[in-house]
VOPA-822736 format. One line per field, with one value per residue (C-alpha): residue number from 1; x negated, y, z; residue in three letters. Coordinates in Angstrom, 3 decimals. Layout:
num NUM ...
xx X ...
yy Y ...
zz Z ...
residu ala ...
***
This chain:
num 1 2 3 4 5 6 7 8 9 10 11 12 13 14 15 16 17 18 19 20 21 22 23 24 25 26 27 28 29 30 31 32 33 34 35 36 37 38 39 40 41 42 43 44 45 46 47 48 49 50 51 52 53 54 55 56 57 58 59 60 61 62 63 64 65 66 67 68 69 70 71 72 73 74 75 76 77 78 79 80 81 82 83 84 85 86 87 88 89 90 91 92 93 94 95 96 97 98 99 100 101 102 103 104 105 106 107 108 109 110 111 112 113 114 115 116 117 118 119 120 121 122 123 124 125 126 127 128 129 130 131 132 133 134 135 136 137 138 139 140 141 142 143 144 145 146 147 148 149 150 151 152 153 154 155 156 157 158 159 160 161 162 163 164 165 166 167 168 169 170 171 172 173 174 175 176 177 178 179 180 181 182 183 184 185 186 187 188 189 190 191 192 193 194 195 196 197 198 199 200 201 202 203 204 205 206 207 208 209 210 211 212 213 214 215 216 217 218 219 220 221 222 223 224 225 226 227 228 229 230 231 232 233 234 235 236 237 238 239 240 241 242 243 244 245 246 247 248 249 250 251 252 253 254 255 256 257 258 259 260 261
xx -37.474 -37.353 -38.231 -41.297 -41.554 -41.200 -44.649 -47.226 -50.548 -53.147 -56.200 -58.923 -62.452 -63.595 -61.673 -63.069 -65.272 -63.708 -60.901 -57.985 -56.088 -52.995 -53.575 -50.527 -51.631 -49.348 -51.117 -49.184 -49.321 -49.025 -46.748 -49.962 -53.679 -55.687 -52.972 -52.004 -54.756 -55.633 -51.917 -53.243 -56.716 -55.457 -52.792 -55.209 -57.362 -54.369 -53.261 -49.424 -49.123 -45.951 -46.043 -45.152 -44.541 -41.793 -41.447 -39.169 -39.851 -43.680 -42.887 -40.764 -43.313 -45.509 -43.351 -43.117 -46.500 -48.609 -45.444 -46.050 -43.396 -41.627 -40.739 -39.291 -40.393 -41.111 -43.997 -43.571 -41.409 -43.088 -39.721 -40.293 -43.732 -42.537 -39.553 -42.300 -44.822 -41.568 -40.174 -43.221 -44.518 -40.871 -41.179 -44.913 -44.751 -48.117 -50.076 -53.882 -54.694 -53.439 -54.386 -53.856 -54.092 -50.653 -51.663 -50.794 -52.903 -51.607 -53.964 -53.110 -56.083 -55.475 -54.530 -51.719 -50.260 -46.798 -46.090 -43.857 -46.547 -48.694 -46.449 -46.118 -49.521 -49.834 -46.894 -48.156 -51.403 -52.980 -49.602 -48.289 -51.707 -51.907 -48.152 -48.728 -52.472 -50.456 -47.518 -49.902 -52.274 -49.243 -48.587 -52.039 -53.187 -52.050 -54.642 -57.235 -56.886 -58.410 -57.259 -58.790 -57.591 -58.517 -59.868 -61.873 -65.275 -63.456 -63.678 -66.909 -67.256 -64.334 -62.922 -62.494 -60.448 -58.342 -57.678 -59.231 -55.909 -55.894 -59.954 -58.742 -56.120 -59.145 -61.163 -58.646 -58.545 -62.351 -61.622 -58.867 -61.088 -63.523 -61.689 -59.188 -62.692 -63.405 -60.061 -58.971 -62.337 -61.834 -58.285 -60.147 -58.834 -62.153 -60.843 -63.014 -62.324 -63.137 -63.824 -63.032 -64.752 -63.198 -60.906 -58.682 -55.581 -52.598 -52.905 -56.899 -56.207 -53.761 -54.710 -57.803 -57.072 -58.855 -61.944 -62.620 -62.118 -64.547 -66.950 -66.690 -67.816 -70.498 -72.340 -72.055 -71.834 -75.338 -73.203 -71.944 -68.186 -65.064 -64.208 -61.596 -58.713 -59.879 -63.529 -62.258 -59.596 -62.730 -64.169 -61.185 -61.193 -64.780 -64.026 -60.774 -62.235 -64.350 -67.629 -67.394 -66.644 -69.692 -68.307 -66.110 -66.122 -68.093 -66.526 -68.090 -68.183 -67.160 -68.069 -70.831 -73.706 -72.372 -72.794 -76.075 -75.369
yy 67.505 63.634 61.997 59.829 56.621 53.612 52.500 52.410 53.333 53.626 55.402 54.474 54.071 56.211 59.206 58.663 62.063 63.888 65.677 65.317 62.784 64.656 67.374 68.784 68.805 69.970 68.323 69.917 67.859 64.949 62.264 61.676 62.026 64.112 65.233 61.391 60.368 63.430 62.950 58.867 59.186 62.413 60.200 57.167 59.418 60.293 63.334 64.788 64.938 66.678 65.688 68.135 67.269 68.453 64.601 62.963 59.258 59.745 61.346 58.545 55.391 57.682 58.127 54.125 53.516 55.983 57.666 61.132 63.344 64.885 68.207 67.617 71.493 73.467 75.636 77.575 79.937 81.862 81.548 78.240 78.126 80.212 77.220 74.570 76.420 76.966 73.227 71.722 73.788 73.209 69.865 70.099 74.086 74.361 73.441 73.237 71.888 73.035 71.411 72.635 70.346 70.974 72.093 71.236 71.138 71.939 71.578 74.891 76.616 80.328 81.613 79.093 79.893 81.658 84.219 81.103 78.681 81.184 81.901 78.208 77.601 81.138 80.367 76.400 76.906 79.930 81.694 78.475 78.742 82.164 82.227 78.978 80.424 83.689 81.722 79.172 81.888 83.263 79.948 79.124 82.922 82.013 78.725 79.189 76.464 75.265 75.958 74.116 75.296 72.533 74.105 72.623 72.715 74.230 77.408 77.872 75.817 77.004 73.744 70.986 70.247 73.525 74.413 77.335 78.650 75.998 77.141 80.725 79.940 77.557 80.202 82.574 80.070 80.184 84.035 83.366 81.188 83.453 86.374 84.200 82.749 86.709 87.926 85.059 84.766 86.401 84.917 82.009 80.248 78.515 78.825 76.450 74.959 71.572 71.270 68.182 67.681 64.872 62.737 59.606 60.795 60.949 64.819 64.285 61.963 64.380 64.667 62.457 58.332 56.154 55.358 59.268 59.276 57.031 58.118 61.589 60.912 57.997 60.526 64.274 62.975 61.602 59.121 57.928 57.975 59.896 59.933 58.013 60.989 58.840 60.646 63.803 63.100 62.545 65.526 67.288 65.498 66.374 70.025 70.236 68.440 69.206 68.195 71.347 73.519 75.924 76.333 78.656 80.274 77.229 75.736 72.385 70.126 66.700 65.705 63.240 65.630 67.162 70.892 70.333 74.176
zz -20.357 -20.358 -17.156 -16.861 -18.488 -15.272 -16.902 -14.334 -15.528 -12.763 -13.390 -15.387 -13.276 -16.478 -14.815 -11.540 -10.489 -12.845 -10.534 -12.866 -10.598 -9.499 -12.036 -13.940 -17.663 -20.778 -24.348 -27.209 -30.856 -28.618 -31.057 -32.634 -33.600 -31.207 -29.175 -28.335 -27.629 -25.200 -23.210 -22.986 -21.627 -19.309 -18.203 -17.609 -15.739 -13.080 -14.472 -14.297 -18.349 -20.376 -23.863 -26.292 -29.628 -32.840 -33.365 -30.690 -32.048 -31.190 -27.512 -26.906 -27.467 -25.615 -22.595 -22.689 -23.066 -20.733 -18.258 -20.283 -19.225 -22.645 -24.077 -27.910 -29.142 -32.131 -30.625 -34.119 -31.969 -28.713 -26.931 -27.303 -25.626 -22.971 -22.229 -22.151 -19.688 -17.708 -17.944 -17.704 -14.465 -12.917 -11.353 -9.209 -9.175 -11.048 -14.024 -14.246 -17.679 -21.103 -24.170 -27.439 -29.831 -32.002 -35.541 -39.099 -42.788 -46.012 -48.540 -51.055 -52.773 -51.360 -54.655 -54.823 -50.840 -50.846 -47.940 -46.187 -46.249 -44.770 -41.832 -41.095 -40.925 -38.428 -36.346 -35.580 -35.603 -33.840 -32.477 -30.574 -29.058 -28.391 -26.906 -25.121 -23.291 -22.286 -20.456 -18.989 -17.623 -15.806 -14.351 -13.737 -11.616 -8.260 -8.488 -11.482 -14.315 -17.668 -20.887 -23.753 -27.926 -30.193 -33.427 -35.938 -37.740 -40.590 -38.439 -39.431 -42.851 -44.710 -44.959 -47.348 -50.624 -50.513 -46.339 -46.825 -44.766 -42.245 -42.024 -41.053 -38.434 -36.886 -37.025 -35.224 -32.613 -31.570 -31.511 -29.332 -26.859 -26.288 -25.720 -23.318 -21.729 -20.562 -19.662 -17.634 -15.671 -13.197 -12.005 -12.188 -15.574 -17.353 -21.429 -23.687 -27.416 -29.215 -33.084 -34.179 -37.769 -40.131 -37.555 -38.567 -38.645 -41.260 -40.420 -41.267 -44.265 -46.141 -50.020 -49.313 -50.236 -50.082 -51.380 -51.740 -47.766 -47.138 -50.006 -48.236 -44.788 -45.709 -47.959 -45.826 -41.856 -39.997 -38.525 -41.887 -40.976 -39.923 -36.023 -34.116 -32.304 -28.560 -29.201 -29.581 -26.280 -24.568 -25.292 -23.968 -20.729 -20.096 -20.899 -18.926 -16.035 -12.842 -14.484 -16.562 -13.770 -15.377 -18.400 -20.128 -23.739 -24.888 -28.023 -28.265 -31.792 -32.091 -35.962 -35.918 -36.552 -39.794 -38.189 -36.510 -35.637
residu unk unk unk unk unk unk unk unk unk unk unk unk unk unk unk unk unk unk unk unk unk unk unk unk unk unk unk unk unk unk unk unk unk unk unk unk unk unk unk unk unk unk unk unk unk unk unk unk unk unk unk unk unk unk unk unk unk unk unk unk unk unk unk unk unk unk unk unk unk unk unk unk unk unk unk unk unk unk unk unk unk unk unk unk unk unk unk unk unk unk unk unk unk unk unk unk unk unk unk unk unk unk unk unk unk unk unk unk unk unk unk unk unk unk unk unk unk unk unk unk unk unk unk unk unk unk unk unk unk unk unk unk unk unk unk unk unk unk unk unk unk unk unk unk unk unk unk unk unk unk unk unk unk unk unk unk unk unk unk unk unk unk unk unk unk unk unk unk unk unk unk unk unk unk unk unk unk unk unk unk unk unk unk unk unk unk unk unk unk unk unk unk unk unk unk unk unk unk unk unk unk unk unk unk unk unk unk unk unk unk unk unk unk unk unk unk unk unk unk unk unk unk unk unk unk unk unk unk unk unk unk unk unk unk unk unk unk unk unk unk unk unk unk unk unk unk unk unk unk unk unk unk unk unk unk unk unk unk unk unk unk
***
């Protein structure tokens, strides 16, 4: 694991109140998108953040530009998971705040998905998360915690222009959530999701150029346009702070009213 970034970032009078100063936070998926955005603001708020990400190049402007901590990882693999809990927890003794906001889309009509494709999706999507909740419960028992799984509103709409698999590994990650929310209770550990609808991303943009991007979200969200990855890190923060000490098993939608649910 890198060593923090010299940068100084004090936190932001956004955070204040919200109990995160101090806090040791991992934020998987964190060389971009969501997950960047999440490891900033967390950071900003006076959080202890390790940044976990496949892509060292991303980590690395990170590090530089909000003192993120760094783990370069392929959470594909549980061992891996396991390794980052461990590294991660090493340096203060304890974590409080997991994010999991590591994912990928490949946009493959179901009938067209090979058995390898399908794995991938699996392994990054809902068994990092699964693997990664398990180690950071252990690490989290002694002093109670918050876990939050970032999923997505194709959990429950199946998904646009062929992600009908992405849908189902989002899907498995509500499941997850709530049955995490339950079980961990009572040591404590408050287990929550966000589902992001259509966010500006590359990951979000895949197969969808412009103008049929824009077209998209003008014509099917209320708010007539995609969302920006620092409105979903809010989100998290909320969830993973002190002002949602009541909840747990709550999965909470950021996509500009499309859902209304």
């Amino acid at each position: 694991m890198s060593a923090p970034s010299s940068t100084s970032v004090a936190p932001a009078e956004a955070g204040a109140g919200l109990g995160l100063d101090g806090r040791g936070a991992i934020v998987t998926g964190a060389a971009s998108g969501i997950g960047r955005a999440t490891a900033r603001l967390l950071a900003e708020a006076g959080a202890r953040v390790c940044a976990v990400d496949v892509e060292a190049g991303g980590l690395a402007a990170l590090a530089t530009e909000a003192g993120c901590a760094t783990i370069v990882a392929d959470l594909s693999d549980p061992a891996a998971c396991a390794r980052v809990v461990a590294e991660a927890t090493g340096p203060h003794g304890r974590l409080d705040i997991l994010v999991n906001a590591a994912a990928i889309l490949r946009r493959v009509a179901i009938a067209d998905m090979d058995d390898a494709l399908w794995h991938r999706l699996m392994d990054v999507n809902l068994r990092s998360q699964f693997a990664l909740c398990r180690a950071a419960a252990a690490a989290m028992r002694p002093h109670g915690g918050r876990i939050v799984n970032v999923s997505s509103t194709a959990a429950f709409n199946g998904g646009a222009k062929n992600s009908s698999a992405y849908a189902i590994t989002k899907g498995g990650s509500v499941a997850l959530t709530r049955v995490l929310a339950r079980e961990l209770a009572p040591q404590g550990i408050a287990v929550n999701g966000v589902c992001p609808g259509g966010i500006d991303t590359p990951m979000g943009r895949q197969g969808l150029p412009e103008p049929e991007w824009s077209r998209h979200y003008e014509a099917n969200v209320p708010l007539r346009r995609a969302g920006q990855p620092e409105e979903v890190a809010r989100a998290i923060l909320f969830v993973a702070s002190e002002w949602a000490a009541g909840l747990s098993g709550h999965v909470l939608d950021v996509e500009g009213g499309l859902m209304l649910r």
